[in-house]
N, C-alpha and C positions, 0 to 999 in steps of 0.2 A: 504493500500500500504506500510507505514512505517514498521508495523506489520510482511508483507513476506519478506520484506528486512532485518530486521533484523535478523527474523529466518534464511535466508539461510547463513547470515554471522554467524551467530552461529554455525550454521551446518561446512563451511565451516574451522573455528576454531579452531573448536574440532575435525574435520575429519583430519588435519594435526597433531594435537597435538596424537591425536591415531595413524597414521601411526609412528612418530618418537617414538613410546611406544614399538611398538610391536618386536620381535626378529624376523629378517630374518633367523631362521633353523627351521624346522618345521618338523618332520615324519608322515610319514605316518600309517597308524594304520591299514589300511582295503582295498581292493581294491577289485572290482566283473567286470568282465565285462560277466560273466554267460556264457563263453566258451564253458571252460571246464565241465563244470555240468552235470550231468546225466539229461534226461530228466525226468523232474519234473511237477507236475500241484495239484493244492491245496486240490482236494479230487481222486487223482490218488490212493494212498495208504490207504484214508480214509475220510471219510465225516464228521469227525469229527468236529466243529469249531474249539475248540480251540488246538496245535499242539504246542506240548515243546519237545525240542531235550532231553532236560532231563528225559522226561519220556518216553525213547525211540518211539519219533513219526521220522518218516523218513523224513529230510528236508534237503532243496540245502544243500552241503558241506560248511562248514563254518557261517550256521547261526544257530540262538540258539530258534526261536519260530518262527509260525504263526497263525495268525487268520481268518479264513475264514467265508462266509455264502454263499454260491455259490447256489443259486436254482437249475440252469441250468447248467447241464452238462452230459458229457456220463456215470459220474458214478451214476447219480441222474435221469438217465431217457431219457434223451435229445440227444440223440448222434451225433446232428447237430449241440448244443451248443460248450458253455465253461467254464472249471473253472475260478474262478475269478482270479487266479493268473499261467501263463505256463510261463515253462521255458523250449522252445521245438526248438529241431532242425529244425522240419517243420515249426518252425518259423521264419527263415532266412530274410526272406522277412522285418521282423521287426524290423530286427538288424542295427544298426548306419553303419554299413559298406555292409550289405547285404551278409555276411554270420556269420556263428556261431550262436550264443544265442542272447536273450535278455529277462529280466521282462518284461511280456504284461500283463497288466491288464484289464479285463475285468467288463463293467457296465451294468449293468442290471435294464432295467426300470421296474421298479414297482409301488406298494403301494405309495402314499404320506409318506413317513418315510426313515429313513437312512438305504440302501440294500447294498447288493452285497459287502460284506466285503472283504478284501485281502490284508491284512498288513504281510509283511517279517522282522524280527527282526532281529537285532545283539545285544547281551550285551556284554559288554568288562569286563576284567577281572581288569581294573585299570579305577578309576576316572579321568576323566580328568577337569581341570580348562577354557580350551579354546576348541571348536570343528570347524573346518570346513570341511565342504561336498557338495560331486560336482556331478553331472551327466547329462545325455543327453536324450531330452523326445521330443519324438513325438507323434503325433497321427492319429487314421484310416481317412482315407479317408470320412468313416460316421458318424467321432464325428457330435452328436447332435448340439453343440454349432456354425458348419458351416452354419447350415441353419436356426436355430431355436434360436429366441432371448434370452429366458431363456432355458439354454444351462445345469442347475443343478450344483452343489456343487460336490468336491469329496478331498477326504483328499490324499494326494500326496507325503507330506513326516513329518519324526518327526526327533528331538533332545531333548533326558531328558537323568533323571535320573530314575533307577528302585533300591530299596530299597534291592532287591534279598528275601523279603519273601511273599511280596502282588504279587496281578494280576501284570503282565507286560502289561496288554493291556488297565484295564479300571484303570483310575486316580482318580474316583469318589470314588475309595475302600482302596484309601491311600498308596498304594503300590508304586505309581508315583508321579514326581515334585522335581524339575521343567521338562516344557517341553515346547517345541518349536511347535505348528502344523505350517503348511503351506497348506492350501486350493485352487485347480483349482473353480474357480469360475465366470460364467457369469449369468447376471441376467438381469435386465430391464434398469441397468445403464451401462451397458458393461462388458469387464472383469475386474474384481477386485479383487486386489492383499490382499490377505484374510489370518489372523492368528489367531492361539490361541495363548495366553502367561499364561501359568501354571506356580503357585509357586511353593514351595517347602519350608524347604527339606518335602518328603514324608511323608502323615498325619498332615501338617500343610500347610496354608493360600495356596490351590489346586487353586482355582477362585480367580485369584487378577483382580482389576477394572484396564486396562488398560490407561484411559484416565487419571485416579487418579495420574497415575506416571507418566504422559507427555509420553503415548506411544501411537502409532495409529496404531489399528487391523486391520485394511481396510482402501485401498487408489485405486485410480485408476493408469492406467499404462503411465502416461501421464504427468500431470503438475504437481501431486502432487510427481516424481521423480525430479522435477527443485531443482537444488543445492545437490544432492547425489552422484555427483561422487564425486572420492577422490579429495581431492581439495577444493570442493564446485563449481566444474561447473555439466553442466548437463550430462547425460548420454547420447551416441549415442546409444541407441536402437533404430532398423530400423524397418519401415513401410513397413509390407511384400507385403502391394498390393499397398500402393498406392507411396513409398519410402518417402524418409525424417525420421528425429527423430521424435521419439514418445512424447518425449520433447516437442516438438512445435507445439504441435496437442493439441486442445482448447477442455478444461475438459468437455463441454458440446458434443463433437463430440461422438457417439454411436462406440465404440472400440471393432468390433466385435473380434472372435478367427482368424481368418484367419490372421488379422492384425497384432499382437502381435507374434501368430507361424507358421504364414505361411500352403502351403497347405500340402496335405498327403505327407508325403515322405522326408517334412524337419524334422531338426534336431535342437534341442536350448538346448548350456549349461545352467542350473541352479545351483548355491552353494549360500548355506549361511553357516552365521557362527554366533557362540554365545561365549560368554564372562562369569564367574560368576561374580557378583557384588561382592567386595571389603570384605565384612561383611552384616552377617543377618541386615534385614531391611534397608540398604544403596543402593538408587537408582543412583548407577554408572553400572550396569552391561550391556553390549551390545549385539547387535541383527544386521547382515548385509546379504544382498541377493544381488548378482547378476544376470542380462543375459549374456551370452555372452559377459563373463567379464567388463560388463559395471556394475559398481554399482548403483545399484534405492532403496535402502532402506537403512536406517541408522540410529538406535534406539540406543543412549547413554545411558537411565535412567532408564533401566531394575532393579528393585527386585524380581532375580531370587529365591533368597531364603532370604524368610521374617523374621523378628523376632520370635522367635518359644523360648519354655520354656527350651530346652537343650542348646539354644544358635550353634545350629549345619549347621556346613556348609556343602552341599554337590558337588561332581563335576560331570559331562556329563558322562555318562557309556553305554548308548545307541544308534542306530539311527534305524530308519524303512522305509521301501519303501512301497507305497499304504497306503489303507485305504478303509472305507465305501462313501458310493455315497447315496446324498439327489440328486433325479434322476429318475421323472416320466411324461417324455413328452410324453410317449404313453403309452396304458394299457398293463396289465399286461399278457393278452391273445395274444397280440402279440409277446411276447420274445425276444424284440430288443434289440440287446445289442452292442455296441463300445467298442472302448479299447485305451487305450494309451500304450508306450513301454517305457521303461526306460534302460540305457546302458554308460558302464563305470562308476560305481559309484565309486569315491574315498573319503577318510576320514581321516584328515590328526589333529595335531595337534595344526596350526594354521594358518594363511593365506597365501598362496603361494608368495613369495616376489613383482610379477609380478603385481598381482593386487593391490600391495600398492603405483606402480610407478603412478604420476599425469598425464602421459602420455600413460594410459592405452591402445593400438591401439583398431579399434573402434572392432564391432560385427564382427567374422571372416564369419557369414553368410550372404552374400547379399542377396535385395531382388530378389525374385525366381519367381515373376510374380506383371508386374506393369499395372495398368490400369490406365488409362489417362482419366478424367472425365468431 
């Protein structure tokens, strides 16, 4: 008991002592809400995986790579399917407003192993030292996770650094790091708010032990948010079925998807943002997510980039939407496949002044169907 009290006043300490740090002007770098885009889909032009603007492959206007592995789709055979990544007007239907565009990502069950690739890049032409990034995500109506307790993995978004001469996609080849993942993830304990933390700079210390630097890769969406808003009180993220904070719902309670996002047809902002640490090997660098401008996460002691023999610091130069999906509740003869949609993404230079107020207003989503038990 002593132990969580002092942690949250720590937390709450350092979470003031960061907002009076930070600079209220902030630009913006990037903005998509997939409008305007010609209609796009990830093996429309080409089945290629891997897809670099550079090498002249044809991708949305303003992004610089993609990587696919799409089984299913009409240019692969399927013409009932999908590619893993559209950005189609006939997709209205998936748009945060219900018309124009939006990223839909498509998962594909398979194999026991990581499928149905569809990660969309940006590299920017300038390092940056602070990043934040915001967008709004929904999902079909037959996400898996509605009805099915392990609901599968799926990679959702990134923030790194890309070196400009390795892979931009795999980190294992030294080309990347640090990097930020952020993972959708339900399993048998609920939904759980799931990371990678990659070091860097690029070609040095890729796999840092997270727990080693007081950081936590996975938590649930529940009590272990108690003391992350700005402040140090709790976050009002709303209980889509049954209402109340997610806050005060007991860690042992089974947090299925509906709960957290609600049913088909809602909408939930997500942003986080990252920090570089101070100097190689110095565990001050920071790591923040919210919902629906409530903050539930809040990492002080990040070593984004470790001790390395050139002594080299590097800054944020990328982000990505999507990923691969560990993703097989049904076989693979069936060709079931969901999707999520992503829309409005912005990316800004550091955190919008609004969510550093202690008085953050709560979720602007209320809940959208209560059941009374």
């Amino acid at each position: 008991m002593n132990c969580a009290i002092t942690h949250v006043t720590r937390l709450a300490v350092v979470a003031s002592l960061i907002v009076m740090s930070y600079s209220v002007t902030a630009d913006v770098i990037f903005e998509e809400d997939f409008d305007s885009q010609p209609d796009f889909t990830s093996t429309m032009h080409t089945t290629d995986q891997s897809q670099k603007g550079a090498e002249g492959y044809k991708l949305p206007d303003g992004w610089t790579n993609l990587y696919q592995t799409t089984s299913w789709s009409p240019e692969t055979g399927y013409p009932d399917k999908h590619a893993t990544v559209e950005i189609l007007a006939a997709n209205a239907d998936k748009t945060r407003n219900g018309t124009g565009k939006s990223m839909v990502n498509w998962r594909e069950s398979s194999s026991p192993q990581w499928n149905s690739d569809g990660q969309l890049q940006v590299i920017f032409d300038t390092e940056y030292n602070e990043i934040y990034m915001e967008f709004w995500l929904s999902f079909s109506p037959n996400w898996a996770a509605r009805t099915l307790e392990n609901g599968g993995i799926s990679k959702f978004a990134r923030i790194g650094y890309h070196d400009g001469v390795g892979s931009p996609f795999d980190g294992a080849r030294g080309g990347l790091g640090p990097v930020l993942f952020w993972d959708y993830n339900q399993n048998d304990y609920g939904q759980r708010n799931t990371f990678a933390f990659r070091g860097g700079p690029a070609g040095y210390n890729y796999y840092m032990d997270p727990s080693a630097e007081g950081v936590t890769n996975q938590s649930n969406f529940t009590n272990d948010t108690i003391g992350m808003a700005v402040g140090g009180g709790n976050p009002q993220v709303v209980d889509q079925v049954n209402g109340g904070f997610l806050a005060d719902v007991d860690r042992y309670d089974f947090l299925n998807h509906d709960r957290l996002w609600g049913p088909a047809g809602h909408w939930t902002k997500v942003a986080f943002y990252v920090k570089m640490n101070s100097a190689p090997g110095v565990n001050d660098g920071l790591m923040m997510m919210w919902l629906n401008d409530e903050r539930i996460k809040l990492e002080t002691t990040v070593p984004w980039v470790g001790e390395n023999p050139e002594n080299k610091m590097v800054g944020w130069n990328f982000i990505a939407l999507g990923g691969n999906d560990y993703f097989y509740p049904y076989p693979s003869d069936q060709r079931f496949e969901d999707w999520y949609s992503i829309d409005d993404l912005v990316v800004r230079t550091s955190i919008p002044e609004a969510l550093l107020a202690e008085d953050t207003p709560s979720a602007p989503n209320p809940p959208t169907s209560i059941n009374i038990q």
